[in-house]
C-alpha positions in Angstrom: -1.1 25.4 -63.7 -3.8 22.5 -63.9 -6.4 22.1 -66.1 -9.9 22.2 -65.0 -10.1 18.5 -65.1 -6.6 17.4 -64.1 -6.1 15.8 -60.7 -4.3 17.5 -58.3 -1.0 16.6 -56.8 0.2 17.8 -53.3 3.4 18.0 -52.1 5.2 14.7 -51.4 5.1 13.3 -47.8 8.8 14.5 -45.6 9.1 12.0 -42.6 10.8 13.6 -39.8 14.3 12.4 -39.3 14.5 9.6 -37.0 14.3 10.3 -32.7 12.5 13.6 -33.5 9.0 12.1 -32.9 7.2 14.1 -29.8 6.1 11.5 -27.3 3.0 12.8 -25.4 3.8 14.6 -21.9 3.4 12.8 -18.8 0.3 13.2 -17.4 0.2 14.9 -13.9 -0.6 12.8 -11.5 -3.3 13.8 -9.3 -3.2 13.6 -5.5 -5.2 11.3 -3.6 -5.5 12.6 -0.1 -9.1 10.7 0.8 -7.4 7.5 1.8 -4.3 9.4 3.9 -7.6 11.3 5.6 -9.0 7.9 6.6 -5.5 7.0 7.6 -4.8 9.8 9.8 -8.5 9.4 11.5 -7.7 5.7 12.0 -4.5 6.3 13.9 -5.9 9.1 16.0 -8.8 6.5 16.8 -6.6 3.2 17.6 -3.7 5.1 19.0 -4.3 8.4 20.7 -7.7 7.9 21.9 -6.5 3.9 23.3 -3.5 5.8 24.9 -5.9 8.8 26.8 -8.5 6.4 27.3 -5.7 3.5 29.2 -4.4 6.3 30.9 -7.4 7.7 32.6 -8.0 3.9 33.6 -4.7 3.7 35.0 -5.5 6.6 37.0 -9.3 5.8 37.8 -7.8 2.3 39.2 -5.3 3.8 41.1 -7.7 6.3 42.5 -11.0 4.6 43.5 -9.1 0.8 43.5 -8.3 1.6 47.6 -11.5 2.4 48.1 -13.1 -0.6 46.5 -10.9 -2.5 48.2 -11.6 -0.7 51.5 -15.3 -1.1 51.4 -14.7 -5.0 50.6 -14.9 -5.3 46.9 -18.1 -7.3 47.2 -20.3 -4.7 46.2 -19.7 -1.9 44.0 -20.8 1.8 44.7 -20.4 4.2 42.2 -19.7 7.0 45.3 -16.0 5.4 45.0 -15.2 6.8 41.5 -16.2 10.6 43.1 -12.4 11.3 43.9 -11.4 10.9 39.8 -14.8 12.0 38.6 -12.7 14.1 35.7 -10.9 11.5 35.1 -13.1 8.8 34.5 -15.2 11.9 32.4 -11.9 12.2 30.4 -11.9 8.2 29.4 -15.2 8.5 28.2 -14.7 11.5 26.0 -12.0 9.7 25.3 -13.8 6.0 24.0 -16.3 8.3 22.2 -14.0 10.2 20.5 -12.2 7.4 19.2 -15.5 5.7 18.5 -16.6 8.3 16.4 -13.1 8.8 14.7 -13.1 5.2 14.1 -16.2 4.8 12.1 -15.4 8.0 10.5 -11.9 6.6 9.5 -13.6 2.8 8.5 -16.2 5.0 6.0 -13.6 7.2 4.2 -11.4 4.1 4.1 -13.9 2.0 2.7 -14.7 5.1 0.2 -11.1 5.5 -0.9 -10.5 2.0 -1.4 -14.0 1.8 -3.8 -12.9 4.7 -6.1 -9.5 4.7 -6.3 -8.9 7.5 -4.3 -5.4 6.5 -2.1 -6.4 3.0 -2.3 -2.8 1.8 -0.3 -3.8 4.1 2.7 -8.0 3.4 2.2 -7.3 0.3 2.9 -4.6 0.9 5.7 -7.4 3.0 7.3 -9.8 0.1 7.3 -7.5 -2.3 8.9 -6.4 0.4 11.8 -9.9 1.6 12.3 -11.0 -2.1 12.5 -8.7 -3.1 15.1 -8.6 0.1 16.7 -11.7 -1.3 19.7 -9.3 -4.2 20.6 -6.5 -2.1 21.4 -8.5 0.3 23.3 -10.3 -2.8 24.8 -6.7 -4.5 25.6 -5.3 -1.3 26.5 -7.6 -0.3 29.4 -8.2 -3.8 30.5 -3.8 -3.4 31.2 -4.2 0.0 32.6 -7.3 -0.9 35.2 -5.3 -4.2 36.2 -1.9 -2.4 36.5 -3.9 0.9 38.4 -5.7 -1.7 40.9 -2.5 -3.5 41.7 -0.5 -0.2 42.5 -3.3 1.0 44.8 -3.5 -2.4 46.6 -0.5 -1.6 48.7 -2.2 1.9 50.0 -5.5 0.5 51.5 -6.3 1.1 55.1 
């Protein structure tokens, strides 16, 4: 019992016994998808659309290229590319897909690697969706060359 003006004492201090202290939980690590978005729209930019688009050229070339050839290859008239007409449709779907894809990719990329959202694969998508024009470039410039030379041998 305490007198009205006694201090008062409160219990004494316990540490805990030693290695019982709670370290806080891990914290849960969030996932990051923007940048493996970017990534996955870079790839389908520089790789599948270069791949359709060099393939239709490959075909184009090896379609029309007898008939360019046949006429002279002086001139060209663009009644030769009538035979592959779907084709040549399906290379240009094809560059403007991966166009589209590419700048799409380069944003998000740019995005992810700004706000630290999948940085690693932001800037991944940057680099992919950069180069991705050269290899479609260098891809159908092969394809065209490689489609004129195999229909070189079948002109009248």
């Amino acid at each position: 019992m305490t007198s009205p003006g006694s201090p008062e004492f409160a219990a004494p201090h316990a540490a805990p016994p030693v290695g019982t202290l709670l370290t806080p939980p891990p914290a849960a690590s969030r996932h990051r998808p923007l940048g493996a978005i970017g990534l996955v729209l870079a790839l389908l930019a520089g790789v599948v659309a270069s791949a359709v688009g060099g393939s239709a050229a490959f075909i184009v070339a090896r379609g029309a290229g007898a008939e360019f050839i046949a006429r002279g290859g002086q001139t060209f008239d663009w009644r030769v590319l009538s035979p592959v007409r779907d084709v040549v449709l399906l290379g240009e779907i094809a560059f403007w897909a991966g166009t589209v894809l590419g700048i799409a990719a380069l944003v998000i990329g740019i995005v992810a690697t700004a706000r630290n959202l999948g940085r690693g694969t932001g800037i991944a998508a940057i680099v992919v969706s950069a180069l991705g024009p050269f290899v479609f470039g260098v891809l159908v410039f092969v394809a065209l060359a490689a489609g004129a030379s195999a229909s070189a041998g079948t002109a009248v």
